[in-house]
N, C-alpha and C positions, 0 to 999 in steps of 0.2 A: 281976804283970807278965806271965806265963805267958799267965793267962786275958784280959788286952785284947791280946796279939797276938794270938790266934786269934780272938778278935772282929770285927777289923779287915778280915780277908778275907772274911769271911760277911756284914760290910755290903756290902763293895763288889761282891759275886755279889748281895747283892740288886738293889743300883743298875742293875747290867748288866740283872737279869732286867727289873727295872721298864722301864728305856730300850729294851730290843726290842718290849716290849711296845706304848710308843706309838707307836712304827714300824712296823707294822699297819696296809694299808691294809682301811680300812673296805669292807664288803661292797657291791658296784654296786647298785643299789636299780631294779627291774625295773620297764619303764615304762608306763604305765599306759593300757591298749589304748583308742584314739579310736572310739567307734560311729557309722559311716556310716549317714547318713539318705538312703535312697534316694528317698525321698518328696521332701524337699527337692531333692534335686537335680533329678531329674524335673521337679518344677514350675516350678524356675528355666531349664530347657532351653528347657520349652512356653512360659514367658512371653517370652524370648528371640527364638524361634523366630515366637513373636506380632508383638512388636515389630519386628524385621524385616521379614513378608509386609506389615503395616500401613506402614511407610517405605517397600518398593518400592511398594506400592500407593498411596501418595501422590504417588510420583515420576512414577509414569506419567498419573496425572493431570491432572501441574504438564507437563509433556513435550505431553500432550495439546491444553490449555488454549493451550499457549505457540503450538503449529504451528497450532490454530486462528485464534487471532490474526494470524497472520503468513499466514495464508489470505486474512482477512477481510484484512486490510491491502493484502495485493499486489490482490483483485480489487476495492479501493475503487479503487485506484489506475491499474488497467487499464480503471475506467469513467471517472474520471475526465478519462484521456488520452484513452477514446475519444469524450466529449463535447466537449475541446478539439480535437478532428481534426475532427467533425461540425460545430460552430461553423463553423469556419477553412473549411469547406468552403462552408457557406452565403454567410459574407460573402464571397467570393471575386468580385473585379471581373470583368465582361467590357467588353472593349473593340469599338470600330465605327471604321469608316471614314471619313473624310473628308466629310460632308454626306451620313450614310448610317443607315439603323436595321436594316440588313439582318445580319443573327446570320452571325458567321464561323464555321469548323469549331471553332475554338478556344471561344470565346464556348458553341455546342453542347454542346460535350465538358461543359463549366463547369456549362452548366444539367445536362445527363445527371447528374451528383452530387448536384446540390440536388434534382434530379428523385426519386432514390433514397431521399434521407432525407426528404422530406416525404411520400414515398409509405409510407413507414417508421411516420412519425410525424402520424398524422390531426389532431391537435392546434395542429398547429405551422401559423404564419403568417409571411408575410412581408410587407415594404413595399421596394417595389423604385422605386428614384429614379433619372430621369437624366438627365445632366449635357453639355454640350457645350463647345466652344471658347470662346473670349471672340469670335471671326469672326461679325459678322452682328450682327442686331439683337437687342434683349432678346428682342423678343415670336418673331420666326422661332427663335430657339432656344430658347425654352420650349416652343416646338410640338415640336420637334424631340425635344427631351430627352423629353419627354410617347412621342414615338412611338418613341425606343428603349424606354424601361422598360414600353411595351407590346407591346414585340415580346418581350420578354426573358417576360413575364406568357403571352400566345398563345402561347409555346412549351409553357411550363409545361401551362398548360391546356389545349393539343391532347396531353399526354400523361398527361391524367386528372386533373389537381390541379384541383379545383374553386376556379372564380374568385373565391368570396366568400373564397378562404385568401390571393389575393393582392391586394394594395394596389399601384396605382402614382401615382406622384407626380413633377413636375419641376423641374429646380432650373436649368435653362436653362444660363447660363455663372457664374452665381453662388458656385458652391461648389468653385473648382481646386482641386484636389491638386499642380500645377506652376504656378510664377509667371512661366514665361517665356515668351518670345513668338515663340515658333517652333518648330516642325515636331516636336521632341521634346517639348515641355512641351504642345502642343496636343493630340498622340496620347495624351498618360495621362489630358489631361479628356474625350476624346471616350469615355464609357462607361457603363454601369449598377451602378449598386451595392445589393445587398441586407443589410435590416435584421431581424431576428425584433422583432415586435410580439406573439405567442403560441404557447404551447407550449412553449419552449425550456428551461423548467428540468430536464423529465425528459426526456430523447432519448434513443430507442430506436434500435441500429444496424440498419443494414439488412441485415448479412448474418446476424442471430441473431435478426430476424425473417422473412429468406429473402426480401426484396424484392429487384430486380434494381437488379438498372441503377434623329465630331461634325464635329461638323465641325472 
């Protein structure tokens, strides 16, 4: 009996020693050093740095391309309107007097315009028609009409447009522009009107070619 109680303590000093034992923490395990590639990185910087200069340099292209466009566009568009001004300027009616083919200041002024863009444009023709009141006979106002739209023609051609650029023609009282029959509707038939028969598709201005100026 002696020798198992002193047995008894000598196990349980083992047990203790064993249980601190696995209460031990394990040693930290040193970490294991990562080797920077400097090469790689370099090259990833340059290809980068590639990639970039190539995107802005695309940008400015697309930047470039885009204000080009919108150049061409705006100066389509500023001939365009300046060939409907130059139009609008040719057809432009002049009017006459009362049993008269005599060119008023107004009527002048009117030619001075067409006078500039056909001096502008060597190309360019017209056909000038004119027209009188319903007053009077057929035949006296097809005479009539014949000698406004050659007075409106002698102006032209006593300031340089040669004669074979213009055509006249008369349409006597045949063709009103007013259907009424008195003093107002008469003064908008008594006049001359011009038509482009050639030239007219390409018109050149004349200040960036430096030309001047019924009865």
């Amino acid at each position: 009996m002696i020798r198992c109680s002193r047995a008894v303590p000598a196990f349980l000093a083992g047990c203790l020693a064993l249980a601190a034992c696995a209460k031990k923490t394990p040693p930290a395990v040193a970490p294991v050093p990562v080797r920077v590639n400097q090469d790689s990185i370099n090259a990833a910087n340059a290809s980068r740095i590639r990639a970039d200069s190539i995107a802005r340099a695309e940008q400015v292209r697309r930047d470039a391309e885009a204000r080009a466009r919108a150049d061409a566009d705006r100066l389509a568009a500023e001939r365009s309107g300046a060939i409907a001004a130059m139009r609008s300027t040719l057809a432009q009616v002049i009017y006459f007097d009362y049993d008269s083919d005599a060119l008023s200041d107004d009527a002048r002024a009117k030619l001075d315009a067409k006078l500039a863009i056909l001096t502008a444009n060597p190309a360019l023709r017209l056909r000038v028609g004119g027209s009188t009141d319903e007053r009077g006979s057929d035949e006296y106002n097809l005479a009539l009409g014949q000698r406004r739209a050659a007075a409106a023609k002698r102006y032209l051609a006593q300031h340089g447009i040669g004669e074979d650029r213009l055509e006249v023609i008369s349409y006597g009282e045949e063709r009103p522009v007013a259907q009424g029959h008195d003093d107002s509707s008469w003064s908008q038939n008594r006049r001359a009107e011009f038509e482009i028969t050639a030239g007219g598709d390409q018109l050149t201005s004349p200040m960036r070619n430096g030309s001047g100026g019924g009865r």
